[in-house]
MIDO-118210 format. One record per residue: residue in three letters; x, z, y of N, C-alpha, C, CB in turn. Coordinates in steps of 0.05 Angstrom, whole numbers, plus 5000, padded with zeros to 4 digits. Glycine has a CB too. Layout:
<nodes>
AlaXZYXZYXZYXZY/...
</nodes>
This chain:
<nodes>
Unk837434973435835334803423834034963400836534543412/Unk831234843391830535073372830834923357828235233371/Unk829335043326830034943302827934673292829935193282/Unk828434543284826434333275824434423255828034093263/Unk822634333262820234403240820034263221817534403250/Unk818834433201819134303170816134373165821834463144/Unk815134063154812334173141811734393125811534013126/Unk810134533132808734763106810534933108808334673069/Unk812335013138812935303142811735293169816335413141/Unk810035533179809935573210807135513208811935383233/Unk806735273226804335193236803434893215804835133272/Unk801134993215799834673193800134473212795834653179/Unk801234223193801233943203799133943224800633723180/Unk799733663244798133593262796033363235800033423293/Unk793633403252792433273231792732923236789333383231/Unk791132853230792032523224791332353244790632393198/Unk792832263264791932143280789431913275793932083290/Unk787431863295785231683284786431403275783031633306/Unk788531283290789031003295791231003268790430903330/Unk792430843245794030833221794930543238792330853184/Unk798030503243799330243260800230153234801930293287/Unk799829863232800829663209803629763213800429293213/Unk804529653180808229703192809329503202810429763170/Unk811429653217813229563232812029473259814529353218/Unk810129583269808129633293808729793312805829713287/Unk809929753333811329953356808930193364812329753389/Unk808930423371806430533369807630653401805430763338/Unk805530683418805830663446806931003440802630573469/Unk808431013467809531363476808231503474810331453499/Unk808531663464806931923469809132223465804031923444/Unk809532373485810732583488810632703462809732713509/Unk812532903451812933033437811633333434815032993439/Unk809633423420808133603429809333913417805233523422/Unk811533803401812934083386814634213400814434033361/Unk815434063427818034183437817134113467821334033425/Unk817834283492817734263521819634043525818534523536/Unk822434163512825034053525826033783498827834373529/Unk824533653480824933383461823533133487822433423422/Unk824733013490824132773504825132483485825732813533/Unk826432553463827532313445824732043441828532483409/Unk825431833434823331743427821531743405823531603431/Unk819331653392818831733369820431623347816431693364/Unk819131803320820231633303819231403289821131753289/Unk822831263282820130913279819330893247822230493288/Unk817330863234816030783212818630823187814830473217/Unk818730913161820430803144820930523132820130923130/Unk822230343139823130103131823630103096825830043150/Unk822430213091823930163050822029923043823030533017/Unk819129833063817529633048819529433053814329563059/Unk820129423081821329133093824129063072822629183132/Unk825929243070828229333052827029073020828029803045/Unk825429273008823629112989822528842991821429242986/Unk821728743009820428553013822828363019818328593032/Unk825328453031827928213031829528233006830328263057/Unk829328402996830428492960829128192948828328892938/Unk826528232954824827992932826227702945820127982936/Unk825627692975825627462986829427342976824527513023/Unk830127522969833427382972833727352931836727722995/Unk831827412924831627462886831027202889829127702865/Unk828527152899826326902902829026662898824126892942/Unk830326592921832226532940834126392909833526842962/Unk835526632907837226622888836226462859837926902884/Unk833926552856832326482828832826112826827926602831/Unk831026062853830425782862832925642861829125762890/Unk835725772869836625522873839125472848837625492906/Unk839025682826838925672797838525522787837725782785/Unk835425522794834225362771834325042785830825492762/Unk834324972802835524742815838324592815835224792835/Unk840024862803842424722798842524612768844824902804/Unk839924862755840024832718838824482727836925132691/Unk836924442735835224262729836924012741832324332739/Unk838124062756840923762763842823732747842923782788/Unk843523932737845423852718844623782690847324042718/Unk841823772679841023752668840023512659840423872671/Unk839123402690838523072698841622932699836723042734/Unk843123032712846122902702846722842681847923022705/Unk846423022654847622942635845622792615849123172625/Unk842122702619841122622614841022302620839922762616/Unk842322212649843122092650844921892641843022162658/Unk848122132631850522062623849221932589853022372625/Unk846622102582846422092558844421792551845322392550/Unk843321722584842221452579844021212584839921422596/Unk846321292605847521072600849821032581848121012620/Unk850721152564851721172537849521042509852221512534/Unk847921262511845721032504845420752503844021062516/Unk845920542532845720432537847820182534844820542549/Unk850520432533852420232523852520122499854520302526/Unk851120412472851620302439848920092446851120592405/Unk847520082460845319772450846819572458842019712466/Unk848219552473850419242487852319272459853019302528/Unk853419502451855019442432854319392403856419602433/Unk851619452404850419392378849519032370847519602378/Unk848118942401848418682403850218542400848018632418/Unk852118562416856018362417856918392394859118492439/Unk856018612377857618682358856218672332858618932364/Unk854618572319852818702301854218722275850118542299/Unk852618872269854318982237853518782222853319282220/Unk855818652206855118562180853618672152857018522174/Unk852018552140850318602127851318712102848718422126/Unk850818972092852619032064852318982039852919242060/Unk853118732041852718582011854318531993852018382011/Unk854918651973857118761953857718551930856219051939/Unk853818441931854118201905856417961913850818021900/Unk856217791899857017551901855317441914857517431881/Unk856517131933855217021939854616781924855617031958/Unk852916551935851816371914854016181920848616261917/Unk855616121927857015871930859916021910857615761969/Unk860116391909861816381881860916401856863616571880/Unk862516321843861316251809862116591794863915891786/Unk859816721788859417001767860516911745856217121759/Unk860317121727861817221696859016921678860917761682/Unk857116981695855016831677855616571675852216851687/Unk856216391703856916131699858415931689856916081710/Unk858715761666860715701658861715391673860415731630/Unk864915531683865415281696868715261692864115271730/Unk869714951694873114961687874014781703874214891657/Unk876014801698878714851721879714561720881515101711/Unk878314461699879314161698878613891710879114111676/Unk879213711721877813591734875713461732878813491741/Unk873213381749870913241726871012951741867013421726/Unk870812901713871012521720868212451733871312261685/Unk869812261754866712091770866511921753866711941802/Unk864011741764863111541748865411261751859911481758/Unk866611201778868911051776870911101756870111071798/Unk872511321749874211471737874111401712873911711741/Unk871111371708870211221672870211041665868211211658/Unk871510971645871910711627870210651618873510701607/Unk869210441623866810261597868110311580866009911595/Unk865610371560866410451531866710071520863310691511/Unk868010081491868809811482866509721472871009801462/Unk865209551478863709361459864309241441862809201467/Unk861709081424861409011398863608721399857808971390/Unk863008601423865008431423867808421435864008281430/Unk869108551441870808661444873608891428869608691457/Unk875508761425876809031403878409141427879208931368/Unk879809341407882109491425884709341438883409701407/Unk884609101415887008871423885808711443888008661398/Unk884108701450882908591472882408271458885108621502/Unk881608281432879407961423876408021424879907831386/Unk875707671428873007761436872507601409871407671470/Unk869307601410867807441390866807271393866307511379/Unk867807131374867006781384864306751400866406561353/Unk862606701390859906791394859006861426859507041376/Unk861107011436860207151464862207021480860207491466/Unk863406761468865206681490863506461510868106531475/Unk864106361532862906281547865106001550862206501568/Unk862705691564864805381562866505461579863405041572/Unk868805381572872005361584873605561582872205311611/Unk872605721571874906041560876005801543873306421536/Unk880406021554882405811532882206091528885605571537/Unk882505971490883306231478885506061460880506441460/Unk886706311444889006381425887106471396891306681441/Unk888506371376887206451357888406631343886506281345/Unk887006811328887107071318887406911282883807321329/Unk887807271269887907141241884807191230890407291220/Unk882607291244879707311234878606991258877907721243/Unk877206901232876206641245872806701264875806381215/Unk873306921261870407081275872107171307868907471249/Unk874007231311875007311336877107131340875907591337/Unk877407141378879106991380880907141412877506681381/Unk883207041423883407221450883907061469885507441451/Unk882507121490882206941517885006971535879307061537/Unk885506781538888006741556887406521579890506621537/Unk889306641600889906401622889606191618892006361630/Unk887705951630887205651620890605461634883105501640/Unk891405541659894205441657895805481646895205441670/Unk896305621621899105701613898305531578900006141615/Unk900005661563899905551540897505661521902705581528/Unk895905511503893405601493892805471463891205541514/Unk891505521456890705381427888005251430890505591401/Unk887605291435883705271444882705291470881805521434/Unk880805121484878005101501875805111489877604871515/Unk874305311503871405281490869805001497869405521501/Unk869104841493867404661494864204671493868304531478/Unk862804771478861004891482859505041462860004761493/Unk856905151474856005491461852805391461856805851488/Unk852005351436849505181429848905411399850404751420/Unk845005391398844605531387842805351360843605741405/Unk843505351336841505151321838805231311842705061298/Unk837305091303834205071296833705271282833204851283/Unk831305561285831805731270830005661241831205991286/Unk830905831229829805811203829406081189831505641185/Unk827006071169827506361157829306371135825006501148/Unk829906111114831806131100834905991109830706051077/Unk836906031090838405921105838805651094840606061109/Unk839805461104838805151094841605021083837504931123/Unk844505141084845905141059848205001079844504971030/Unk850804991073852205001083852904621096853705171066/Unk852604451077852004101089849704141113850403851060/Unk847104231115845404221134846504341156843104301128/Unk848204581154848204661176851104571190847604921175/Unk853104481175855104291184854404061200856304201164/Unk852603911188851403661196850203701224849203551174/Unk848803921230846904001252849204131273844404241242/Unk851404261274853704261283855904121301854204261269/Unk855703891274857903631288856203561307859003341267/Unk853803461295852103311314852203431347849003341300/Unk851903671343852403891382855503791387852504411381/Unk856303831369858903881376860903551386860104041345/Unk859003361380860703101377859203031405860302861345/Unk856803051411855603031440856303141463853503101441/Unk857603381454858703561480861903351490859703981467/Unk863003381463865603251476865002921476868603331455/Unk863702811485863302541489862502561521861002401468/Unk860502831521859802841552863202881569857203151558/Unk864802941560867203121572868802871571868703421553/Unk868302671549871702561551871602291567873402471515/Unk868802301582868102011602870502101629863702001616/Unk871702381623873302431652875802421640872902721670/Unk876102331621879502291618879902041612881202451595/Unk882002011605883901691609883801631574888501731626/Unk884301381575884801411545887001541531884901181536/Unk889101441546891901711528891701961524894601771543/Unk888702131541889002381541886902391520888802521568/Unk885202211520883402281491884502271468881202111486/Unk886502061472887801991441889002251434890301731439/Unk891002471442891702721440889602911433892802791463/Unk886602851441885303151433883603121408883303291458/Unk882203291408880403291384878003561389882603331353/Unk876403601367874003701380874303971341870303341387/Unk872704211344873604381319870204481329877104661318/Unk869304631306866804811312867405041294863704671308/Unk866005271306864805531284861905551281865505851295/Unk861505591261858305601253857905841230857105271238/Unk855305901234853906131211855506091179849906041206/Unk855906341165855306311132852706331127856706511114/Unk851706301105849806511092849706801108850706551060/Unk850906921106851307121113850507281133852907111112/Unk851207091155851507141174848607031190854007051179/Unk847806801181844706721180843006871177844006571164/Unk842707131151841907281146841707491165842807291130/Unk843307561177843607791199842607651229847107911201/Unk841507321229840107331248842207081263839607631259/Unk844807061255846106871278846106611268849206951287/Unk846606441287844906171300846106011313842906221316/Unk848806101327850206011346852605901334850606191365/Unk852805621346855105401341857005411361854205111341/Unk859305451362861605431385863505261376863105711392/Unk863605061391866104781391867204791417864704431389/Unk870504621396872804821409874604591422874805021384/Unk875604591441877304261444880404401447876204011481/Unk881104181416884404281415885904041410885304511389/Unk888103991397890603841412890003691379894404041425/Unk890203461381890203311354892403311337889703041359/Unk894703431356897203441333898103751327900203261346/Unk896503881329896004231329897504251349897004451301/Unk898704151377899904311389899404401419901804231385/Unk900204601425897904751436897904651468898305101431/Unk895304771485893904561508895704811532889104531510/Unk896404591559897704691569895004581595901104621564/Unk894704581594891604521629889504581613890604091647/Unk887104591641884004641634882904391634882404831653/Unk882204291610881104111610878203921620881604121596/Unk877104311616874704321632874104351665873704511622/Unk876004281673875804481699874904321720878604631708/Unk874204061707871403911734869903871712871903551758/Unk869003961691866503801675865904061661867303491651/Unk864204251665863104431648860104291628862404691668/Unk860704301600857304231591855404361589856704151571/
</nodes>
């Protein structure tokens, strides 16, 4: 066999054939013109484009399905991150935070309000205060007694104390009459006289309901103004039905005949 030819020793290249075959383009037979006895076939094109061109296609390849796994797992945990999300709003609802309020509230009493520990009286709880007619011993004043109070007599002839009309008593009121006013006072006979006179009419109206034995036992008493007391305005006669032998009344004598 001879030796293979090497460009640019021997004989100059064949020149360029007219036809340039795309690559990877089978190029029809044509005999070998360097050698009698070479019958091989030609040679085929260098493959380094194709080489190149699957280099990229398998980069391409690789690149793509990278970034497809970046971008899924990316949507996964965006996901994980909406439905977490989704759980603190359910738990923010079911659950809500209390409001952070450090003051006091209004239903407790501050340093400012003054309040105590002691109980506060209702208005039941309170005692009428004592009136003018009224003492602590519990006598009243003549004056404000009303017909058929039995009273007990006191040692001021201005007060007297009301007791039970069934039990034992010193006194019935008989009646509560007011005399003729005046601006001076008209002296102690006028106003006696003006007195008996109420006072002897009331018990005449009263004693048409008893028997005679029970009249013969009673008797008839009055209180009336001083000077004094005229002066300050009072006016009022109170006659008293008590026991003719001072001793004291055991029934109401009034108790079908009020005058």
């Amino acid at each position: 066999m001879g030796s293979p030819d090497v460009p640019g020793q021997g004989e100059p290249p064949d020149p360029e054939p007219p036809y340039r075959p795309w690559p990877g383009e089978q190029l029809p037979y044509t005999p070998s013109t360097d050698s009698a006895h070479d019958f091989s076939e030609p040679v085929q094109p260098p493959r380094r484009r194709h080489a190149w061109l699957r280099a990229a296609a398998l980069l391409v390849a690789v690149v793509g399905i990278s970034t497809g796994a970046v971008l899924f797992t990316q949507g996964g945990d965006n996901g994980s991150a909406g439905s977490s999300g989704g759980s603190d709003i359910e738990t923010t609802i079911d659950e809500p935070t209390p409001p952070d309020d450090t003051g006091p509230s209004e239903d407790e009493p501050t340093d400012d309000d003054t309040y105590t520990t002691e109980p506060v009286e209702t208005p039941t709880d309170i005692e009428p205060s004592e009136t003018e007619t009224e003492t602590e011993t519990g006598e009243t004043y003549v004056d404000d007694l009303s017909v058929g109070d039995c009273v007990d007599e006191t040692d001021s002839s201005s007060y007297v104390l009301i007791v039970p009309c069934d039990g034992r008593h010193d006194m019935q009121t008989l009646a509560v009459m007011e005399l003729e006013d005046g601006y001076e006072y008209p002296g102690d006979d006028v106003v006696d006289e003006e007195a008996e006179s109420l006072c002897y009419e009331a018990y005449s109206d009263v004693a048409e309901n008893w028997t005679v034995a029970e009249e013969e036992d009673l008797m008839w008493d009055k209180v009336v103004p001083d000077s004094e007391g005229w002066e300050a305005g009072d006016r009022t006669v109170v006659c008293f039905l008590e026991s003719l032998y001072e001793d004291p009344l055991e029934e109401d004598w009034l108790g079908y005949s009020y005058y």
